[in-house]
N, C-alpha and C positions, 0 to 999 in steps of 0.2 A: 373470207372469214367475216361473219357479222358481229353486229357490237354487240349481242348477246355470248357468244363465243366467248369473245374477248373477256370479259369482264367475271365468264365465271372460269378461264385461266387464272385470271390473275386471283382472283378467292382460293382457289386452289395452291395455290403460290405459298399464298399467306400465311393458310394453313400450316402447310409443311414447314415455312420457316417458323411458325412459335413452337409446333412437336418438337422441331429441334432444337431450340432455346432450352426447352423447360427441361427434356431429355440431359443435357449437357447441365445443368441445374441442378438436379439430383443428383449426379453422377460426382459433382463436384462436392457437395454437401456431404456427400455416404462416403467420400474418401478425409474430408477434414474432420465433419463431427460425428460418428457414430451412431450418436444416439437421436438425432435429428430424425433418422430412419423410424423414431419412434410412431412417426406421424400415423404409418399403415399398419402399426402393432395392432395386436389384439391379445392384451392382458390381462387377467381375470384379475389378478393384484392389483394394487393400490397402493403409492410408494407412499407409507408413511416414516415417522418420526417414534420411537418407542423410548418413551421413560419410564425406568426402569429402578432399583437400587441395586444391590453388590448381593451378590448371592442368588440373584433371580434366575430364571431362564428365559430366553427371547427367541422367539422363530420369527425370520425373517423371510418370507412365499414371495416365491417369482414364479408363478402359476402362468403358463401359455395356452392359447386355445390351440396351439399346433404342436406335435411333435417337435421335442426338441434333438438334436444328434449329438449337441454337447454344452454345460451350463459351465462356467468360472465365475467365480466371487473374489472381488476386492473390497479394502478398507484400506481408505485413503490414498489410494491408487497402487497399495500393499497387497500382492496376490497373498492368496488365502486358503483357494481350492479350486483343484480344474480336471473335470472328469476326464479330460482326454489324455490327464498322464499321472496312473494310478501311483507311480513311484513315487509321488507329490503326497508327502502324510501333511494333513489337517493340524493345526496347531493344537495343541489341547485345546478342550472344552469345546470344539468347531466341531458341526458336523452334518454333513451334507445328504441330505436327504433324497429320492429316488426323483420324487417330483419336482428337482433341483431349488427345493426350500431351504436356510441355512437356519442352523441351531446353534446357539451361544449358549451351553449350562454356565451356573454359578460365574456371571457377568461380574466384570472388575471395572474399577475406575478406567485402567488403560482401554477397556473395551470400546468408549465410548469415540464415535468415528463418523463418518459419511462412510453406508456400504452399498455396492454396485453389482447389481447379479447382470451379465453375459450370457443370451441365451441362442443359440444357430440351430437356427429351424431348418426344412427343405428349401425355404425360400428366400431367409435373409437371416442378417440378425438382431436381436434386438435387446435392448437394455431396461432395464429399470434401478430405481434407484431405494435408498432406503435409509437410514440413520438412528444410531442408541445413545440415548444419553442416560449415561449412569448418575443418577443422582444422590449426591451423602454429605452431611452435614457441613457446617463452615469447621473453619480450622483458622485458628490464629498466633500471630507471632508478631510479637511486641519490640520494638528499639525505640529509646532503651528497657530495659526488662527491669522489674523488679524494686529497684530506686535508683535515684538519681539525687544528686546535689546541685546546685545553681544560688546563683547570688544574685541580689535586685539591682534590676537593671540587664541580663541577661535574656537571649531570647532563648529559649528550649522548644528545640524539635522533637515532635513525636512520630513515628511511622509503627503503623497497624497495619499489619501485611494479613488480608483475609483471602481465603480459598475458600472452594465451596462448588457444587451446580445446584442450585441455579446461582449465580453471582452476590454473594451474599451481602446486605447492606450494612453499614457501620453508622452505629453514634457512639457518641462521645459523652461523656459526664463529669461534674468536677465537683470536687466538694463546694466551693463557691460556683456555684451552676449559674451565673450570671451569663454566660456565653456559650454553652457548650451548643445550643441548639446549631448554631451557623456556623458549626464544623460537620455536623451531620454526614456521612457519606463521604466522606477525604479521609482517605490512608492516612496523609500526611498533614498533622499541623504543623502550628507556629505561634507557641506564646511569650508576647511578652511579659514578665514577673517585673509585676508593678513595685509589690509588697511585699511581708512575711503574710500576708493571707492566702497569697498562691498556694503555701504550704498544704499538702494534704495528696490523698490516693486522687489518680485519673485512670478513669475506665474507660474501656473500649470495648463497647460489645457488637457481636456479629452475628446476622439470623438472616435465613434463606427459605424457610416453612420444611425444610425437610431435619427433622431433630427438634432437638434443643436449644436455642441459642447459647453462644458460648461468648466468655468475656477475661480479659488481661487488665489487671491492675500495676500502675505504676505509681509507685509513693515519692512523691517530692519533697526533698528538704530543703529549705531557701536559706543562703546564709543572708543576715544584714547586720549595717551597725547596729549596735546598742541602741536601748530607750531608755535615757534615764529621765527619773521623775521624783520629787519630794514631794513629803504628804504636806509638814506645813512649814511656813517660811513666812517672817522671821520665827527664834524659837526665843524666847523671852528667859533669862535667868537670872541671876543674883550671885556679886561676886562671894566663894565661900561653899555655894551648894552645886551638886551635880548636874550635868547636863548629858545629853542623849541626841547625836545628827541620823537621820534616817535618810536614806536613798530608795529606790526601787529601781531595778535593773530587768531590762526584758531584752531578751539575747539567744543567736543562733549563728555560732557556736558558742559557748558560754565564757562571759569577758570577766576579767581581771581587773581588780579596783585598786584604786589609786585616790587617797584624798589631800587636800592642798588646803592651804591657810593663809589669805591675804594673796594669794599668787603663789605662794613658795611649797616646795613639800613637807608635807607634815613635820614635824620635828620629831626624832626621838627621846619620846619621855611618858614613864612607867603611871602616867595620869592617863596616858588615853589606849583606850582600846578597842580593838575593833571585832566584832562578831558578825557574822556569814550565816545566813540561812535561805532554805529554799521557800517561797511561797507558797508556788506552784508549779508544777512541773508537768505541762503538756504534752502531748504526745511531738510537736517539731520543736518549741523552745523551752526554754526555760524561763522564770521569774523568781529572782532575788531578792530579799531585801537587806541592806549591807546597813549596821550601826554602827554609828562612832558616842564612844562613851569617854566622857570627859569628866574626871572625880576634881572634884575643891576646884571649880572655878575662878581663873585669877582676872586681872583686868585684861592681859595682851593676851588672852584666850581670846577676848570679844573678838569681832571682825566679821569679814568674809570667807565661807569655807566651800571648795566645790568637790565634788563627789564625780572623779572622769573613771570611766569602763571603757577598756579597750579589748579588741579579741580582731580577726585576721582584718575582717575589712574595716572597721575603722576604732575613730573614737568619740566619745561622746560624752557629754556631763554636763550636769543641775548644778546653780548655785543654792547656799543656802545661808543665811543671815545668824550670827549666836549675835544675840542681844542683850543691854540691860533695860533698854527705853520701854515706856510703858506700854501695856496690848493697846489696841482699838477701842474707844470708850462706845458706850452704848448706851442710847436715850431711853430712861423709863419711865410707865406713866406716874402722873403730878396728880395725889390726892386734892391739892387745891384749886381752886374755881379761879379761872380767868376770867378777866374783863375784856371789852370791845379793842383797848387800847394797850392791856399787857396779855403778856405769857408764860405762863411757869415751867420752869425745863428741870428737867431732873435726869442724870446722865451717871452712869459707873466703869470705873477703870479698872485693872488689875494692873499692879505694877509692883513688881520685890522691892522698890527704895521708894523712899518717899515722893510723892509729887510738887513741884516746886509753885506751878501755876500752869494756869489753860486758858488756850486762847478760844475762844470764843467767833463764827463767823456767821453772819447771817445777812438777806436781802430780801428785799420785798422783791414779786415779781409779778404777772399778767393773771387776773384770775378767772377768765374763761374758760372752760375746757380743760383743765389740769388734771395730766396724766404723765404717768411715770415717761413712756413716749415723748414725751414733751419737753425739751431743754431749752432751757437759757445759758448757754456756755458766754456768750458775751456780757451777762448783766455786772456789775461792780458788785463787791463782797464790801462790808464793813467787821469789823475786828473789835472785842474785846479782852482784853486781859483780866482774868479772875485768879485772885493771888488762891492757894490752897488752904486748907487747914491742917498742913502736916501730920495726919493721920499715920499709923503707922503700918495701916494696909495687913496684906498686900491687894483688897479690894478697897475702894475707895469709892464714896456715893458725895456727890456734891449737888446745890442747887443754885439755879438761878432764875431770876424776874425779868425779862424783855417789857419796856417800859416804853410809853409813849408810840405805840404803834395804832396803825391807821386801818380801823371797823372796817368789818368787811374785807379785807385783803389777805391775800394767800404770802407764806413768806417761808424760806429755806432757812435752814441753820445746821451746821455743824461743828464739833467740837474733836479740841486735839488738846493732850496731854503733854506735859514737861516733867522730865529727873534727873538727876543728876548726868542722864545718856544721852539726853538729845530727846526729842516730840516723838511724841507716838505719830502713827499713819491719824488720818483722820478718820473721822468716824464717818458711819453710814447718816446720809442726808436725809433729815425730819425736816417733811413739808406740813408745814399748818396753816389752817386758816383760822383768823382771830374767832374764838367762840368751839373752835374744835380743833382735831389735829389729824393726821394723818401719818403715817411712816411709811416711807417703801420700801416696797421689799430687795433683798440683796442683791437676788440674782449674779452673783459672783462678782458685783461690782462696787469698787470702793474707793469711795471721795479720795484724794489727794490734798497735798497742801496748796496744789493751783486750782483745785476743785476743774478736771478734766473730763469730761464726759464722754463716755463708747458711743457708739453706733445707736440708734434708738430700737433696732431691734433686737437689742439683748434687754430689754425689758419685758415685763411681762404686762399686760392692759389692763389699769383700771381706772376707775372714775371718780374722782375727789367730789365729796359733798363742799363747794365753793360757791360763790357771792355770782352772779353771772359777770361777762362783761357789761353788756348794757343798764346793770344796776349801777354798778361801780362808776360808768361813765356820769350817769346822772348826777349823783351825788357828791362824787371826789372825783371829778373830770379837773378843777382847777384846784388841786394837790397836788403838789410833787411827789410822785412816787416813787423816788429816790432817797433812802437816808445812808448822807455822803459819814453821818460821826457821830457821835455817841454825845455831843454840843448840840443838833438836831434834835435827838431823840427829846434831851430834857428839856429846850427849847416849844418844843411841840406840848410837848405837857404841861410847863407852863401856862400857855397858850390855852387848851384846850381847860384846865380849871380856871383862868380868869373866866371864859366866857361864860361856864355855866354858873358862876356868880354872879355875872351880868345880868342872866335871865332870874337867877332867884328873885333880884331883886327889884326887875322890873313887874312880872308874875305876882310878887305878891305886895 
């Protein structure tokens, strides 16, 4: 045998061992997966996907180019219908057609499936495949439903259970829609309730493009303590005439009042009475305003009175001041002309009893750049006492002359009131500069008898017409700009008329 021989044995060899590979290959394939057989089909169908809505009709063609000898349909590996045993009735609305195409009339949500047409030709069989999705609207269902109650500090869950094909997307809403965006798409939140602002409807709505979108509202009521609040404090009276305590109360669930005197509770007696009314009344809380009315004012009325509101979770209360000490004085302008070295101050009180005398506080300070912004909480104050004129009020206008002050300088003052009660608060601080004035403004802030100063951004900005520094430097660099006493001030004046007597007389 030559090597030609040989060699095409052994090709032949070859051969026959991969026919019987591949042979055994198939064989093993067409008994696991069925439809693998698909490879040598020849199908005129096309396995598609059919979306549909409820009430449709669907034909689903398993078209062969060969005679078939018998077709079977499943859904979802649920027989359905199989020509080869008529005794097999078709479920309603199924219906098998000659050319073994399958008919779904008026298709239901449950219809929706993966379906399998079975077809055994002369020569094999083969499969195809096909699926319905019935499409209709979302559907939602809300926990909790309808309202709910919570108290601050609790967290509240919501779950938004949506249905739907296609998978319908959810957002969320709130009445404070500070947040809702990055819940978007979550069945289920989680809020913490900070406030009573939480208060209010939470929407959840759900849309898939088939419909309408649809939406569940839940109303939240938040319970919290109390908010009590007084309009104003102190309240100024005169022993003899009436008096009136005001509170405001803002509450959910609505709290129960309770008022105290010096610490103690109220005392029973046919002087005082109390009246209840609503302010307003919003749709989660309520707002109160609670009066206490006090007839013929005696002296142990004075004192401290606090106004407590309680209801489940807590309690809370404002104090408030009955007084007889005089209001807050207040600077008005001075029809007379100031000089370099004085200033005319003109100031008015309100006070029911006579005023005994007022002290008087003022200081020179830095006069660069002076703005409300601007504090000298460390400079020294110096102090006058100005006896009264016993006026019998109960508004009172008094005047005074600042004397011996130094040109060009910027200087504070404030004044506080004496009666038979004790000092008024002090008044709002008048900044001036010699030759002009200036006052600032409140802004809800008010001098002290230590003269205290807030934060500088509770002012509002503005810009004093003042002397620069660099002038001031020049001219009164070697001046003390300090006046420690009211010995200084007249000392300095003094001083300051010798000298232009001095000049008179050298001049002329």
């Amino acid at each position: 045998m030559n090597l030609m021989t040989v060699s095409r044995i052994s090709r032949s060899a070859k051969h026959a061992s991969l026919n019987w590979i591949i042979a055994r290959l198939m064989m093993v394939t067409t008994i696991l997966r069925p439809e693998f057989a698909l490879c040598g089909q020849q199908f005129r169908s096309v396995p598609t996907t059919v979306k549909t809505y409820e009430n449709e009709t669907v034909l689903l063609p398993c078209y062969h180019n060969s005679p078939y000898r018998y077709v079977r349909w499943t859904r979802d590996d649920m027989l359905l219908v199989d020509s080869r045993n008529p005794a097999l009735t078709p479920p309603p609305r199924f219906h098998l057609w000659k050319n073994g195409s399958l008919e779904v009339d008026q298709v239901q949500m449950d219809d929706t499936g993966d379906y399998r047409c079975e077809i055994m030709t002369e020569a094999e069989k083969a499969i195809q495949r096909h699926a319905i999705e019935v499409q209709y609207p979302p559907n939602i269902l809300m926990h909790p439903s309808d309202r709910v109650e919570v108290k601050v500090g609790q967290i509240l869950e919501i779950v938004c259970d949506a249905t739907g094909v296609p998978q319908p997307y959810i957002s969320w809403s709130f009445k404070n829609d500070n947040a809702s965006a990055t819940f978007d798409n979550n069945r289920k939140i989680n809020l913490l309730v900070e406030s009573k602002d939480f208060a209010g409807p939470i929407e959840c709505t759900a849309t898939n493009g088939v419909g309408e979108p649809v939406s569940e509202t839940l109303d939240v009521f938040v319970d919290f303590m109390p908010e009590v609040s007084v309009r104003t404090t102190p309240i100024h009276t005169k022993i003899g005439q009436n008096a009136h305590l005001e509170c405001i109360v803002t509450s959910a669930p609505t709290a129960s009042i309770h008022w105290f005197h010096n610490g103690l509770p109220l005392p029973s007696d046919r002087r005082f009475t109390k009246q209840d009314g609503i302010v307003r009344k919003p749709e989660y809380h309520t707002v109160y305003r609670h009066v206490l009315f006090i007839r013929n004012v005696r002296d142990a009325d004075l004192g401290n009175y606090e106004c407590k509101a309680e209801n489940k979770i807590g309690i809370k209360g404002a104090h408030l001041e009955l007084t007889g000490r005089p209001m807050q004085a207040s600077f008005k302008p001075s029809t007379e002309m100031s000089s370099p070295t004085t200033h005319n101050l003109i100031w008015q009180v309100e006070s029911f009893s006579p005023i005994i005398e007022y002290k008087l506080k003022f200081r020179k300070i830095p006069s660069g750049n002076i703005t409300p912004s601007k504090r000298y909480p460390n400079l020294p104050w110096s102090e006058l006492i100005i006896p009264s004129d016993f006026s019998d009020g109960p508004l009172h206008s008094t005047g005074y002359t600042l004397q011996g002050l130094q040109g060009t300088s910027v200087y504070e003052v404030v004044v506080l009131a004496r009666n038979r009660y004790g000092w008024s608060d002090a008044s709002n601080i008048l900044r001036f500069a010699t030759g002009g004035e200036v006052e600032l403004q409140d802004s809800g802030y008010q001098t002290t008898e230590t003269i205290e100063y807030p934060s500088e951004s509770e002012y509002p900005s503005i810009t004093d017409n003042v002397i620069p520094d660099e002038v001031y430097d020049e001219f009164y660099g070697n001046i003390n700009s300090g006046i420690d006493s009211v010995q200084n001030v007249e000392m300095l004046s003094v001083l300051a008329c010798l000298f232009n007597g001095f000049l008179y007389f050298v001049l002329n």
